[in-house]
C-alpha positions, 0 to 999 in steps of 0.5 A, spaced: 258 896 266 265 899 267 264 900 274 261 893 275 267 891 270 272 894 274 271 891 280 269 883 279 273 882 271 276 876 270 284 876 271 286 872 264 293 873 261 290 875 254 288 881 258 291 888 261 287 890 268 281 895 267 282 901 265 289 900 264 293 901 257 291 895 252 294 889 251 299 888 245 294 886 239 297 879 238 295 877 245 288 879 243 288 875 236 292 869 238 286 869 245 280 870 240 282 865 235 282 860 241 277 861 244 273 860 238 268 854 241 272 853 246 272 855 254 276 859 258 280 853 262 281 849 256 285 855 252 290 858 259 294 852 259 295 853 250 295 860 250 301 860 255 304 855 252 303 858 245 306 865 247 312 862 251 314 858 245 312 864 239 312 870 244 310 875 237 307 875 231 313 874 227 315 869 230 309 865 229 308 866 222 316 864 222 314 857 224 313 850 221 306 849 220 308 841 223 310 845 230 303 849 230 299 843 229 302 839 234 301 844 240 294 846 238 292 839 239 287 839 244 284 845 242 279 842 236 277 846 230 283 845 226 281 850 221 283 855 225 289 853 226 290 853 220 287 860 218 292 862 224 298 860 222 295 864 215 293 870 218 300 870 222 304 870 215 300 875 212 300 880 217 308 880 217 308 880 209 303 886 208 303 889 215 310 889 217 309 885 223 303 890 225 295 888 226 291 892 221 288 897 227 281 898 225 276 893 223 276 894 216 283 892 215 282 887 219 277 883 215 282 883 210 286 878 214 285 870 214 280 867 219 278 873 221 271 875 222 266 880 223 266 879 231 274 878 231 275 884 228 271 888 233 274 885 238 281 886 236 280 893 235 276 895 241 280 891 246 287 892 243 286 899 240 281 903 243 277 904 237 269 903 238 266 896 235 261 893 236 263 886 240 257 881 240 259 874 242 254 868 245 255 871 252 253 878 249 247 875 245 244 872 251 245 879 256 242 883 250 236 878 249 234 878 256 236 887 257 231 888 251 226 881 252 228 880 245 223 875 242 226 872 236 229 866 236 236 865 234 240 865 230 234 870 226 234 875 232 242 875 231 241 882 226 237 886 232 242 883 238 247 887 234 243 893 233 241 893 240 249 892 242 251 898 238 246 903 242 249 901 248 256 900 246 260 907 249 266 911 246 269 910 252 273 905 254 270 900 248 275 894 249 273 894 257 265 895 256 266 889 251 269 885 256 265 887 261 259 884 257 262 877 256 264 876 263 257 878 265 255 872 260 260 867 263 259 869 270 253 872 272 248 872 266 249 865 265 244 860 261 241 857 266 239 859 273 242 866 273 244 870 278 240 877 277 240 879 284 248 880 283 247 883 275 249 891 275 243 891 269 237 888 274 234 894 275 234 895 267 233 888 264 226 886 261 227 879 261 228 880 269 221 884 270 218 878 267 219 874 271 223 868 268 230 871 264 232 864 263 227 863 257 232 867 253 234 868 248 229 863 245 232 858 240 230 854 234 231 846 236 237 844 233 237 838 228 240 832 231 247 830 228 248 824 224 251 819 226 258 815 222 262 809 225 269 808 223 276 804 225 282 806 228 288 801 226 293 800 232 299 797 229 304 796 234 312 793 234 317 793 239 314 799 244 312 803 238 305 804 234 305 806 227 302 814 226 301 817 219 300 824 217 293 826 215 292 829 208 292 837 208 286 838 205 280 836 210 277 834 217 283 834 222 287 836 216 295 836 216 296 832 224 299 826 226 293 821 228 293 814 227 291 810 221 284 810 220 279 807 215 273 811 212 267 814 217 261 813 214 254 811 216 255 803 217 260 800 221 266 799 215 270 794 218 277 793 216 275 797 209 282 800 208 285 797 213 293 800 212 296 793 211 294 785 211 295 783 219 291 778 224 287 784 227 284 783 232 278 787 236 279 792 242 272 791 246 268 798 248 268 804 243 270 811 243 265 817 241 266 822 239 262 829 237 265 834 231 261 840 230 257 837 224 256 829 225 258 824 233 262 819 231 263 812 234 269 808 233 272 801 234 279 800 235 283 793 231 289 792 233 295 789 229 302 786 230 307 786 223 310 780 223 319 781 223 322 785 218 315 787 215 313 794 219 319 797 216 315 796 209 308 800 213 308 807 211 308 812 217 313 813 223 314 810 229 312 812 236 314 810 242 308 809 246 311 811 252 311 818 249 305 818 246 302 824 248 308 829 245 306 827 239 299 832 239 295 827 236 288 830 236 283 828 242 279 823 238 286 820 236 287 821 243 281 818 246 282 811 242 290 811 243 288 810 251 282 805 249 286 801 246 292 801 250 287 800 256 284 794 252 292 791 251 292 791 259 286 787 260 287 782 256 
């Protein structure tokens, strides 16, 4: 595997090349908070944006918690955006700037869990760790023809990665393990004749290493129906701030009313205007439920919009305001719709 690595690994700005000093650790912990359910693509572009702005730990804990959250924008799951900026504070006031170099301490730190801390501590400091993430669980599965369906067969993928985890060079050989998930042991048609493992790999002597891993069928996500108020004055349109606590807590986003299991209409409408419907829907998938929204646009009339509590957003610069894809998504219907009409 590190032989394999050191020929084809991935060039990514979190890593160091192989066999190569590691990386510093808050490039690997910032790289691994955003790639958490998230691809590869989608995060170059904010890790770049995010390093060139907070360049260290310490300047990432002393930023303003509204300035983070705006440039996570894009990537989803705020809580980890949130667990972030804790973890980055708490490893300046009880670390002195520095990441815990062992997994055990860095366990005690917010957001990070068992996986992120092996990671970070055999990529960032040598140390042996055993790093099982969705691309080592699917080589493993298929190394060993591990039977048993995830997420109950998660256990033994951890024992058979920690057999043929290496002392040597550990951050590399996890590497290593994932790009071979993300580029050549891939879940559907996987290019056996290429993987350095073929000649060991019982899924492959089967005849057919694309039925594993075996999954438990995943229960289909309910469905929730919400509105999105676009109130509109003089080249600008009303956003609020979401509270701290929940879904998309703490971003900006336009006023939205409750998401819920039938259509609410205008129910918590922000003010009393002459709404009218945007045509077409958006959608939009959250970890635990699909959401399909409708958008009601509003006009204030003269001298009322200063009563609307919220700030004005020019329009034209909306996409500076980091608002997060679903309010993204309707912000582009409803300005598609008021050109239609």
């Amino acid at each position: 595997m590190l032989a394999w690595y050191d020929r084809h690994a991935r060039a990514l700005p979190w890593r160091s090349p192989p066999g190569t000093p590691p990386p510093d650790p808050y490039r690997v912990w910032l790289s691994e908070v955003m790639l958490q359910q998230t691809t590869v693509a989608a995060v170059r572009t904010h890790f770049a944006r995010f390093t060139q702005r907070w360049p260290t730990v310490r300047d990432l804990a002393a930023a303003h918690d509204e300035a983070v959250m705006t440039a996570w924008a894009g990537l989803g799951y705020y809580a980890r955006a949130r667990n972030m900026l804790a973890c980055a504070r708490a490893v300046v006031a009880d670390h002195g700037g520095h990441f815990p170099g062992d997994e055990q301490g860095l366990l005690t730190l917010p957001g990070i869990g068992r996986y992120t801390a092996a990671a970070i501590a055999a990529i960032a400091f040598g140390r042996r760790a055993v790093v099982v993430d969705g691309n080592v669980e699917r080589v493993v599965a298929r190394l060993f023809a591990v039977e048993t369906p995830l997420p109950a067969a998660k256990p033994e993928l951890y024992a058979l990665t920690d057999r043929i985890t290496p002392s040597e060079r550990p951050g590399d050989f996890a590497q290593a393990m994932m790009d071979l998930g993300a580029t050549i042991c891939t879940p559907r048609n996987p290019l056996c004749a290429l993987c350095p493992l073929d000649r060991d790999c019982a899924a492959r002597a089967s005849g057919d290493p694309a039925r594993l891993p075996r999954k438990v069928p995943k229960a289909a996500r309910p469905r929730r129906y919400g509105t999105i108020f676009w109130i509109e004055h003089d080249g600008a349109v009303l956003l609020v701030r979401r509270p701290d606590k929940g879904l998309l807590g703490g971003m900006r986003a336009l006023p939205t009313g409750p998401w819920v299991e039938a259509d609410p209409g205008l129910a918590d409408a922000p003010a009393a205007l002459d709404w009218r419907w945007i045509g077409g829907h958006v959608e939009h998938v959250f970890t635990h439920f699909a959401l399909e929204l409708r958008v009601a646009c509003g006009l204030p009339e003269k001298g009322c919009a200063s009563q609307l509590d919220g700030e004005w957003w020019p329009i034209e610069r909306l996409d500076t305001a980091g608002l997060p894809t679903v309010f993204a998504k309707a912000a582009r219907r409803a300005i598609e719709g008021e050109a239609d009409g």
